[in-house]
matplotlib code that plots the C-alpha trace (Angstrom):
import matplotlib.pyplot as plt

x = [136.6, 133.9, 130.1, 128.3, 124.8, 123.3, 122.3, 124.5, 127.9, 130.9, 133.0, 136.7, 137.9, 141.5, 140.8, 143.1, 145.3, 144.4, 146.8, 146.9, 145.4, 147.2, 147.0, 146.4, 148.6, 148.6, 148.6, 149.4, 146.7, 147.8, 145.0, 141.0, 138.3, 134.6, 132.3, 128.9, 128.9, 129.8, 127.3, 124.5, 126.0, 126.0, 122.4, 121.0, 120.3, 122.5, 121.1, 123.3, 126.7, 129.1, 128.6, 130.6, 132.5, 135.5, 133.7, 136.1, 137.2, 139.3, 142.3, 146.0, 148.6, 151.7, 152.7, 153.7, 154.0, 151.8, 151.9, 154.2, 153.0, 153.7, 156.7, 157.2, 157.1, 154.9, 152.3, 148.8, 145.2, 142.2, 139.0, 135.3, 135.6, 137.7, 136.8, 134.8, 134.6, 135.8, 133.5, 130.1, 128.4, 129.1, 133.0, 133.9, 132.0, 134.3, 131.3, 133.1, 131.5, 128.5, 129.6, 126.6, 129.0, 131.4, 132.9, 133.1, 135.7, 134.1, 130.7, 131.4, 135.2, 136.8, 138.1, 139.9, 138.8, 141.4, 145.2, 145.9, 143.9, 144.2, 142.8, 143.1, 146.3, 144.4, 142.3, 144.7, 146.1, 150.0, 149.3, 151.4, 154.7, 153.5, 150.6, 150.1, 148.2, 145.1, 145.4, 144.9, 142.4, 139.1, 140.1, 139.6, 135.7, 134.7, 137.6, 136.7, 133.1, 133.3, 135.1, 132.6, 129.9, 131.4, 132.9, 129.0, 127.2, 128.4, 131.0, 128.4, 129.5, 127.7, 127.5, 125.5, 126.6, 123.8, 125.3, 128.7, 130.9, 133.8, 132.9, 131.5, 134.8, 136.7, 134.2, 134.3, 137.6, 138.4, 135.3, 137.0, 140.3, 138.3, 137.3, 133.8, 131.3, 130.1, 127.4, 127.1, 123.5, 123.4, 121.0, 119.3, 121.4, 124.6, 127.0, 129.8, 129.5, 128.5, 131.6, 133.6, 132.3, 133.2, 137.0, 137.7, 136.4, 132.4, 131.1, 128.1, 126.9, 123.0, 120.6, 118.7, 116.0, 117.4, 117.7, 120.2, 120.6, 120.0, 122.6, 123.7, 124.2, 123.9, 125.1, 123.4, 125.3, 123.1, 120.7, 117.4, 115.2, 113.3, 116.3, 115.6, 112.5, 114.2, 117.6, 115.9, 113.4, 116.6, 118.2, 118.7, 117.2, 119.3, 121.1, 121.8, 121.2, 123.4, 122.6, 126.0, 125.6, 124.9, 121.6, 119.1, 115.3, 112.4, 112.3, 109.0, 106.8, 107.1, 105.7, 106.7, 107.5, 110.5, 112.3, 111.0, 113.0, 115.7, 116.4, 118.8, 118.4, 120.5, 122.8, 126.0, 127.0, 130.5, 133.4, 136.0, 139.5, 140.1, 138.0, 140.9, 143.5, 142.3, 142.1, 145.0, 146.7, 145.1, 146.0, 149.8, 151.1, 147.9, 147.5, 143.6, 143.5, 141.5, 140.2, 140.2, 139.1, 141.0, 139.7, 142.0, 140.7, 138.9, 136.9, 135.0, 132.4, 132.3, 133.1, 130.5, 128.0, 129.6, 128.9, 125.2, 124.8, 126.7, 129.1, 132.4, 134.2, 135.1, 136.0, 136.6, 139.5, 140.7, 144.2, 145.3, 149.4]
y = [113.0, 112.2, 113.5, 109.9, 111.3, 115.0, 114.4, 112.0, 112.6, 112.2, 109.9, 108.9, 107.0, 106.0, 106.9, 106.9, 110.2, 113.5, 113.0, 116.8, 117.2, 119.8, 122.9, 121.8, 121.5, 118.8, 120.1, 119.3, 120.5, 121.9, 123.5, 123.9, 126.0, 125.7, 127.3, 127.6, 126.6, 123.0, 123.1, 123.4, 120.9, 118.5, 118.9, 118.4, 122.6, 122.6, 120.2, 119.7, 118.1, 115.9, 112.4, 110.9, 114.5, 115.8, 118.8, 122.0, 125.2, 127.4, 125.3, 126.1, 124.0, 123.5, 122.7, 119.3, 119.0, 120.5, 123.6, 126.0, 128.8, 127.5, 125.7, 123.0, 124.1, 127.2, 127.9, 128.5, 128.9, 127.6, 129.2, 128.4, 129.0, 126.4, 126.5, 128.8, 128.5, 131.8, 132.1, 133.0, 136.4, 136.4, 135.4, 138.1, 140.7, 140.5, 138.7, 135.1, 134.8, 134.2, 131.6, 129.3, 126.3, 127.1, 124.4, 124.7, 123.0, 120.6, 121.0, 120.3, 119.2, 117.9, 119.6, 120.3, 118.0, 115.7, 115.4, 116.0, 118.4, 118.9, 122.5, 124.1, 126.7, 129.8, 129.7, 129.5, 132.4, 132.9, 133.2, 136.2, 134.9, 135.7, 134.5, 130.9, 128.3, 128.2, 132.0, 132.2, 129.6, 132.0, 134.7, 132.4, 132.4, 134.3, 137.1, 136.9, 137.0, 139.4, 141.7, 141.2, 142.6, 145.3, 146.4, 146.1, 148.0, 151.2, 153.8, 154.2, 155.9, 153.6, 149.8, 147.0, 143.3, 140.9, 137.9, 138.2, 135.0, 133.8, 136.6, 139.5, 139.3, 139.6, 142.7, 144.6, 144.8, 146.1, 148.5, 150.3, 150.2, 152.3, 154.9, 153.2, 153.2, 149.4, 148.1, 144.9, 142.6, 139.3, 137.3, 138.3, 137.6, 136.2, 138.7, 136.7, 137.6, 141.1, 141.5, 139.9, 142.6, 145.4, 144.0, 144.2, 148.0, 147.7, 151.0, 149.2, 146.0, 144.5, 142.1, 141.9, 144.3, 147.0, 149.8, 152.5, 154.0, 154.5, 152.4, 153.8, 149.8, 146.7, 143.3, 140.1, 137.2, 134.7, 132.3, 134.4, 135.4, 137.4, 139.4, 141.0, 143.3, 143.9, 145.1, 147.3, 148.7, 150.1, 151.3, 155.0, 156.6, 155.3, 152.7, 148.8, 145.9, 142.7, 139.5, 137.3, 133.6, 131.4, 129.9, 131.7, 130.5, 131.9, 136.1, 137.2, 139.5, 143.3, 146.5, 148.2, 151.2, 149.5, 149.1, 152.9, 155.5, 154.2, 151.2, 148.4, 145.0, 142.6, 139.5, 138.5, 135.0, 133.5, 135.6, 136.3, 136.2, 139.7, 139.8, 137.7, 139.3, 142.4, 141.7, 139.8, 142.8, 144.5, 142.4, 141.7, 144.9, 145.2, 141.6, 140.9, 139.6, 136.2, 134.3, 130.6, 127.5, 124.6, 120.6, 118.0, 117.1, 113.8, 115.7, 117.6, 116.4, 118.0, 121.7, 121.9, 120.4, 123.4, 125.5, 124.7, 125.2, 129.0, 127.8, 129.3, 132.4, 133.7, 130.8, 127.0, 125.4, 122.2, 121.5, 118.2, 118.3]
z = [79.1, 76.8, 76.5, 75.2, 75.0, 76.4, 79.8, 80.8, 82.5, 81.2, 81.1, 81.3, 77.9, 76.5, 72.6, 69.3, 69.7, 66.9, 63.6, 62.4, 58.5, 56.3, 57.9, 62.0, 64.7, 67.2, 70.6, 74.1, 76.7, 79.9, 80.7, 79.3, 80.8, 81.9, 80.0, 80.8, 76.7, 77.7, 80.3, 78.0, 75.5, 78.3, 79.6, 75.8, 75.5, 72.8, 70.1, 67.2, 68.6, 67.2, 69.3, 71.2, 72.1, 74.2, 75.3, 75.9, 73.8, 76.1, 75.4, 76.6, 75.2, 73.7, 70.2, 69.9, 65.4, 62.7, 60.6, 59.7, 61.7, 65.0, 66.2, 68.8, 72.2, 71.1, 73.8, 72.1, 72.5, 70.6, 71.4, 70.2, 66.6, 65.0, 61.2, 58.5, 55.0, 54.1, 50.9, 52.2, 52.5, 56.3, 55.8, 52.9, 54.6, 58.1, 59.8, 60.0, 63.7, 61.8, 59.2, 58.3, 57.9, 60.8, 63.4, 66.7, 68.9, 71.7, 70.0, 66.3, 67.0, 69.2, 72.3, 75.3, 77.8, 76.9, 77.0, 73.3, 71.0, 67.1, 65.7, 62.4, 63.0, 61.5, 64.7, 67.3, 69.1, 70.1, 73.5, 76.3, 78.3, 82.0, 83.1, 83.7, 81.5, 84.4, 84.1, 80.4, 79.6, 80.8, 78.0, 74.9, 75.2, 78.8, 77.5, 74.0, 73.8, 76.9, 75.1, 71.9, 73.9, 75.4, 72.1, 70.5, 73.8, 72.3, 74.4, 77.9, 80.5, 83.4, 82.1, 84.2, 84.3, 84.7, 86.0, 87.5, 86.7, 84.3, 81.2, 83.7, 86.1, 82.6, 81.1, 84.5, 84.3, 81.0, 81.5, 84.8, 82.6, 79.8, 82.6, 82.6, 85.3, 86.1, 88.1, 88.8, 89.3, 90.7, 92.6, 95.5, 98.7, 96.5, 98.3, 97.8, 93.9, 94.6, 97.0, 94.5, 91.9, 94.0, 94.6, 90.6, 90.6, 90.5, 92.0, 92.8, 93.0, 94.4, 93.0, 89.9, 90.5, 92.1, 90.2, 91.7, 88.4, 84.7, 82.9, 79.1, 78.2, 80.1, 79.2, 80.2, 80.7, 83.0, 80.7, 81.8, 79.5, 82.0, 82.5, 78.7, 80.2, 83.2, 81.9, 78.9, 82.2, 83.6, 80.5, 79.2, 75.9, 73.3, 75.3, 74.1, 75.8, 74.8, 75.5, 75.7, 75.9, 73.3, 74.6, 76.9, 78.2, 76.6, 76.6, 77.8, 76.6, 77.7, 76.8, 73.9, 75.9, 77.0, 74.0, 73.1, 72.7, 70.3, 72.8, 71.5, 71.9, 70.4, 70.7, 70.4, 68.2, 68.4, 67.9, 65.0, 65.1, 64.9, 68.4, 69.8, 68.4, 69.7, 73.3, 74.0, 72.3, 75.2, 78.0, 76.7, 78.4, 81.0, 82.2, 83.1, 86.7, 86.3, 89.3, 88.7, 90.5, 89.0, 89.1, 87.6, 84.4, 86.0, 88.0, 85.2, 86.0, 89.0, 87.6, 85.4, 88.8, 90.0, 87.7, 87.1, 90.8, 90.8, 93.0, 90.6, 91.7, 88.5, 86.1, 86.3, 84.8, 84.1, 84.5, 82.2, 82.4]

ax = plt.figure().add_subplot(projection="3d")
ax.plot(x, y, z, "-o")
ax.set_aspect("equal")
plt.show()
């Protein structure tokens, strides 16, 4: 499936299969998520892709040839980052999330949406026997960049979750696992999300402006900016906010008093591989329970329309074998 030009939907082509360079693996898709990433690259919010593009970066697949440190038949995953230089200031200082040259696969590279996939073998992940490929695919970019934030809001006691879809289901999860305290926010009246919230352990869940308690750290995953004021309004002395996603509408202005009282507001950007190695080291001997909606990979399309419109439980997922 291929993105022509932003705005436009995509479309079904027959193109020249990936040869792997030194160093990449060819790969097999069975199965590539939806990420609310790939919505924004397709509605033009994201400005700087490669064109035309196979959107997709929460590929599971099997090794078909390439390098040496994977094998045929090897299930993998490649997530969002797909290349870094490894020489600048960010790269030698552990901070490769935030390489100024970095690829990104279905943005920069090629991706998922399509039956075969190349990727640079550094940046794939051996991926756990058990689950299925559907089950996996959310935890290379909902799980990883999930678990980011959560790592970055500090060690609070009572976390809230603005925005309760593919990354939050993940996060609320491995929250209640750490003994933490979550509360979920969602639109007003969506109380299929906030019954969904309370299911994987939320002890609370309401809409976006209710305030039933001060939080120690929230993390905002929904695209509102105007979430910012309300989160930090809500937030204990010395708290963080983190704002998730990679693209969010303008912030608006609040008072100062909100951010008073050694506040923290800051982002997240990417990931690194150490973030991925990390949490699939958790979840190898506690499997994460993700919910998935799967679409055959000609109706992508039609998952990300269902995504724009909130209509996901938990995460989308393509299924190409």
């Amino acid at each position: 499936m291929v993105l022509d030009a932003p705005g436009t939907p995509l479309q079904a082509a027959e193109i020249a299969a990936p040869e792997p360079s030194p160093g990449q693996v060819r790969i097999r898709v069975q199965a590539c998520g939806v990420c609310r990433t790939d919505l924004h690259i397709r509605d033009g919010e994201l400005t700087e892709p490669k064109l035309p593009l196979v959107l997709g970066h929460q590929i599971v697949g099997t090794v078909v040839d390439g390098a040496d440190r994977f094998a045929p038949g090897d299930r993998v995953g490649v997530p969002w980052l797909g290349w870094t230089d490894g020489e600048c200031r960010y790269c030698v200082s552990s901070r490769e999330n935030l390489c100024d040259n970095a690829h990104f696969t279905g943005y920069t590279l090629d991706g998922g949406y399509a039956d075969e996939v190349v990727a640079d073998a550094r940046y794939c992940f051996p991926l756990p026997s058990g689950p299925s490929d559907v089950e996996l695919a959310p935890l290379l970019c909902a799980g990883m960049i999930g678990y980011r934030a959560l790592r970055l809001a500090g060690d609070p006691a009572n976390i809230g979750l603005y925005g309760f879809g593919a990354s939050a289901h993940i996060v609320a999860q491995l929250a209640e696992r750490e003994g933490r305290r979550v509360l979920a926010f969602t639109r007003a009246g969506d109380e299929a999300a906030q019954s969904f919230a309370r299911e994987l352990g939320a002890v609370w869940a309401g809409a976006v402006g209710e305030r039933p308690e001060e939080l120690d750290a929230a993390i905002i995953f929904a695209p509102a900016g105007d979430l910012v004021p309300e989160a930090l309004a809500s937030l204990a002395k010395g708290g963080t906010v983190v704002c998730a996603g990679i693209h969010m509408s303008p912030i608006p202005s609040f008072p100062y008093e909100l951010l008073w009282g050694e506040r923290v507001l800051r982002s997240v950007a990417n990931l690194t591989r150490s973030d991925g190695e990390e949490l699939f080291g958790a979840v190898r001997d506690q499997p994460i329970r993700t919910a998935v909606e799967v679409f055959p990979l000609a109706d992508a399309e039609t998952a990300l329309d269902r995504l724009r419109a909130g209509q996901i439980r938990g995460a989308a997922v393509l299924s190409v074998s």
